[in-house]
C-alpha positions in Angstrom: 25.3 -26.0 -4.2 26.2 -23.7 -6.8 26.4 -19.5 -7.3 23.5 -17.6 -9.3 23.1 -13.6 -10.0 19.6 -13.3 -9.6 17.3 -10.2 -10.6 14.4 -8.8 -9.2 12.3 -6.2 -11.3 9.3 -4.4 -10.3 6.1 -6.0 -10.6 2.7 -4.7 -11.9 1.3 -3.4 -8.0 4.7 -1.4 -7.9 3.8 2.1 -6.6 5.6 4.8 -8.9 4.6 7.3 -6.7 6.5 5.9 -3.8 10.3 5.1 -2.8 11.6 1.7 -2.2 11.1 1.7 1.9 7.4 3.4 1.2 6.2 0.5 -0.4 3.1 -1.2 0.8 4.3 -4.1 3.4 7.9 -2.8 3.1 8.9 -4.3 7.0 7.4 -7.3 6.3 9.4 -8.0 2.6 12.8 -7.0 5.0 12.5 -9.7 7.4 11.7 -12.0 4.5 15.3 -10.7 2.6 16.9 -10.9 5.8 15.9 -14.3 6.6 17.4 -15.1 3.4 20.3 -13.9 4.1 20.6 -15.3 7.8 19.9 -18.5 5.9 23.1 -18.0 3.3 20.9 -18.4 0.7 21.2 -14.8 -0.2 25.2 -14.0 0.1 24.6 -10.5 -1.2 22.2 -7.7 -2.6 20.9 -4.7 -3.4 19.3 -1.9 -5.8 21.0 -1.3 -8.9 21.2 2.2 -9.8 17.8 3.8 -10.3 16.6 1.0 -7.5 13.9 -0.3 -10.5 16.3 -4.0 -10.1 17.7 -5.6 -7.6 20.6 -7.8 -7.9 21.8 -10.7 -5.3 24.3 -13.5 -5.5 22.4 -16.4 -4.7 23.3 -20.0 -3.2 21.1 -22.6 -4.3 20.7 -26.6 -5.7 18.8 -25.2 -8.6 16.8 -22.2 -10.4 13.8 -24.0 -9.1 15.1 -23.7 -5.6 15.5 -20.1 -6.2 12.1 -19.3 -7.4 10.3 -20.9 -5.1 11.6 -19.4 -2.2 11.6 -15.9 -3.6 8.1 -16.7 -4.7 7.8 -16.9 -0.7 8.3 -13.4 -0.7 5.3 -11.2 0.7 6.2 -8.6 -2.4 5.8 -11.5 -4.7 2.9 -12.2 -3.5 1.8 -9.3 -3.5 3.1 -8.4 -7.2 5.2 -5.4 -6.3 8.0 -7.7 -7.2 9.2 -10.5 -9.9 12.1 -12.5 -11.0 14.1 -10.8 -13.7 16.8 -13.5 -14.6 18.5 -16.1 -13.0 22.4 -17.1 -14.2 24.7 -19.3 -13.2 27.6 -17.5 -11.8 31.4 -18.9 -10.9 32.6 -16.8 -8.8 36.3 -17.2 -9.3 37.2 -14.3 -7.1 35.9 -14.2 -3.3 37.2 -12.3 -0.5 36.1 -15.0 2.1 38.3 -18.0 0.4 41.2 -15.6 0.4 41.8 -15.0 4.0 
C-alpha cells in the first residue's frame, strides 16, 4: 500500500447557488466518504479554503484503485464531483508512528 494526496474539484452539475451540505444527494455522498474512511482507505480530508477542492490522504495499491472507488461515489456519478490530481505522497512525518 502506498500514500496519495488526492483532489476532488467540482464537477459540471455543481450547484453555484448552493453550499457544500445543500447539494443535491448530500447525505447520501457522506456515508459514501465515510465508508471510506471506516475502510482506511481515506486517512484524512476536507475542503480547502473556498471549499471549491477537497483534499484527502489516500491509502491505496494504485491510482487505479483510487479512481475507481471514488468513481463509486454517488456525486461522481452524478457529476457534482471529479478527480483533480492524484500524487504519490511519503509521508515522512505521522503522528500515529510516533506514539
Amino acid at each position: 500500500m502506498a500514500n496519495f494526496a488526492v483532489t476532488i474539484v467540482r464537477g459540471p452539475k455543481w450547484d453555484e447557488t448552493r453550499a457544500i451540505r445543500e447539494q443535491r444527494g448530500w447525505a447520501e455522498h457522506a456515508v459514501f466518504m465515510d465508508g471510506l474512511v471506516v475502510d482506511g482507505f481515506i486517512l484524512l480530508g476536507g475542503p480547502l479554503g473556498d471549499q471549491r477542492q477537497t483534499l484527502h490522504v489516500v491509502e491505496a495499491d494504485s491510482e487505479d484503485e483510487i479512481r475507481r472507488r471514488l468513481g463509486e461515489d454517488p456525486w461522481a456519478h452524478e457529476q457534482l464531483l471529479t478527480v483533480g490530481s492524484i500524487e504519490p505522497w511519503s509521508l515522512w512525518l505521522d503522528f500515529r508512528h510516533a506514539l
